[in-house]
N, C-alpha and C positions, 0 to 999 in steps of 0.2 A: 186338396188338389186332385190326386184321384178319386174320388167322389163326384168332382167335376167332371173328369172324365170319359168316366165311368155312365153319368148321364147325357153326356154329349154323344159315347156309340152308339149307346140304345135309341137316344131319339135321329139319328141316322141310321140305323135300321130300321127301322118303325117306318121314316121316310121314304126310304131303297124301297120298301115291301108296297106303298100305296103307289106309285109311280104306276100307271095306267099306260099301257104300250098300247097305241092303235095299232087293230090287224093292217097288214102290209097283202095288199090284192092287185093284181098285175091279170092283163086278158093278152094274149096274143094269137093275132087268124092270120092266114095264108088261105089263098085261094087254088085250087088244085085240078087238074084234068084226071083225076081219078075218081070211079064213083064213087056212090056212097056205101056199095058193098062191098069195093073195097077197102077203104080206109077203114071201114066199122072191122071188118077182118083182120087188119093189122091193130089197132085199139083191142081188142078181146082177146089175142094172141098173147096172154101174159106171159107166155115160156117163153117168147122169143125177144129180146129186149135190144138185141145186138145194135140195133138205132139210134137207142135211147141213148139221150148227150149225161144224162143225170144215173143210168141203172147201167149193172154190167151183167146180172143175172137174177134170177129167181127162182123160187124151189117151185113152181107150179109146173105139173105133169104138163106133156105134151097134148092139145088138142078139149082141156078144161073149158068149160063156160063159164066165166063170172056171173056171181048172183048174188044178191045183198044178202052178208053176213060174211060171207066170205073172207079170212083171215090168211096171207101168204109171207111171205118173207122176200126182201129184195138185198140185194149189196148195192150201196151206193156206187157212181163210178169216179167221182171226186173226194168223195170219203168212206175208203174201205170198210164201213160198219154192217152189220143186218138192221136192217129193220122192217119192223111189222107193216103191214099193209093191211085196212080193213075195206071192202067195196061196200060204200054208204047206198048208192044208187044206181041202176042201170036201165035207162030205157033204150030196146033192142034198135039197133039200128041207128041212133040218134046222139045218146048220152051216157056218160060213164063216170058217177064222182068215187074217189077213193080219198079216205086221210092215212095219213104217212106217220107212226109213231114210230122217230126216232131215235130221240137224248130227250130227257125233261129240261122244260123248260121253253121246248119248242110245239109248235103243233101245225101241221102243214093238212090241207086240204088241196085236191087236185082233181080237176073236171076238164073231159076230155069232150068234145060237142062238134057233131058231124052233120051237116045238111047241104041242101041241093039248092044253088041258086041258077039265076040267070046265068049268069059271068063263068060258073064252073061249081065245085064242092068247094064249099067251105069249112075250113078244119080250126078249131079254137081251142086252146089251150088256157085255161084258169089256176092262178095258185093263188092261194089263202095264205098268210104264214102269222100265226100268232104265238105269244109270248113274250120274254125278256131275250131271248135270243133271237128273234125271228130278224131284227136289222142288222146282226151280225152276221146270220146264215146267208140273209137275202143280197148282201155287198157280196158275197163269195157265188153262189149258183145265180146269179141274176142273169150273166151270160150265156149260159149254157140252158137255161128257162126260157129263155127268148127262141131257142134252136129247137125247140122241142116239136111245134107245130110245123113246121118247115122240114125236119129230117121224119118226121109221121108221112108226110104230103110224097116225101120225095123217095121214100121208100116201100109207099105203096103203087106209085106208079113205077118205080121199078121192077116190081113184081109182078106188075099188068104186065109190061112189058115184056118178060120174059115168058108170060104165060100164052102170050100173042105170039110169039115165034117157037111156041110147041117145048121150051123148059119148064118144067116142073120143078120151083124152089124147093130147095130142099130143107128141110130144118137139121141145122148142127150145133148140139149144146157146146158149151165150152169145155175140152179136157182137162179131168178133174188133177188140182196140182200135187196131189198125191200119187195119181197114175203118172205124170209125168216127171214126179223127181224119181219112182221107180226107174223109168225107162233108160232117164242120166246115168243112174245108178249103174245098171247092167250094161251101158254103153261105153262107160269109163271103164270098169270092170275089166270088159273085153281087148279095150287098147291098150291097158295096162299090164294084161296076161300075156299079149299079144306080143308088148312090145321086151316084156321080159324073158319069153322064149327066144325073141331074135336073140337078147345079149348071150343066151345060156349057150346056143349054137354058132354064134361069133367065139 
């Protein structure tokens, strides 16, 4: 009986392991009243992410040009983790592919694609996602992948727009949450010194 058994796990794992996942490939465009240098501007701005429905920061300095080979680090904004980011391609102006190494088992590919039409700019967003988790990731960020191309469009004409009426955006990293449980720190500190000298002179 376990002998049976025993060859019944193995040949289900044997199984699990040839199970073939098709890549899961998703395109989404918006058409945009922004040009194409702007939008390429916002796309190559890796420090600035605040847009982005999927990223909540990155370690890339202020004012970097991506160039293939290029390896940075992102925090997801749906799932607190780092992960690497490698730029596979970039033609200036046009094209930006990066794959996203984050958990084994996964492997995400993302091409960001900028051009001039009739109608207005058109902005395209591509994701790749292979692996044995890639239909698990993709039922979770599928909504927020769809945003992507749309909140690119809509905050680089925000930024025309500001730059038309004489503001100069400013770039603001996030403060970091180490600075800011200092500041708690010494803020509590102080109503707590504060409030025990009242009782001392009560």
């Amino acid at each position: 009986m376990l002998d049976f058994w025993s060859r019944f796990v193995h040949r289900d794992i044997i199984h699990w392991k040839t199970i073939r996942f098709h890549p899961l490939v998703e395109t989404y465009e918006v058409l945009s009243s922004a040009s194409v240098e702007d939008l390429w501007r916002k796309v190559v701005d890796l420090a600035d992410v605040s847009w982005h429905p999927l990223l909540t920061k990155t370690n890339v300095p202020y004012g970097l040009i991506p160039k293939p080979g290029l390896i940075y680090q992102a925090v997801g904004r749906l799932f607190p983790i780092s992960m690497h980011i490698f730029v596979e391609r970039v033609q200036p102006g046009e094209l930006l592919s990066v794959r996203i190494m984050a958990i084994p088992g996964l492997e995400e590919r993302v091409t960001y694609r900028v051009e001039s039409t009739l109608c207005g700019t058109q902005v395209s967003y591509s994701v790749t996602l292979k692996g044995w988790l890639s239909p698990l990731v993709w039922s979770v960020i599928r909504p927020y992948a769809a945003r992507v191309a749309q909140d690119l469009a809509h905050a680089a004409e925000q930024e025309r727009l500001l730059l038309d009426r004489g503001h100069r955006p400013k770039f603001v990293r996030p403060a970091s949450p180490d600075l800011l449980g200092i500041v708690l720190l010494l803020s509590i500190g102080h109503l707590v010194g504060h409030l025990l000298g009242s009782n001392a002179l009560a």
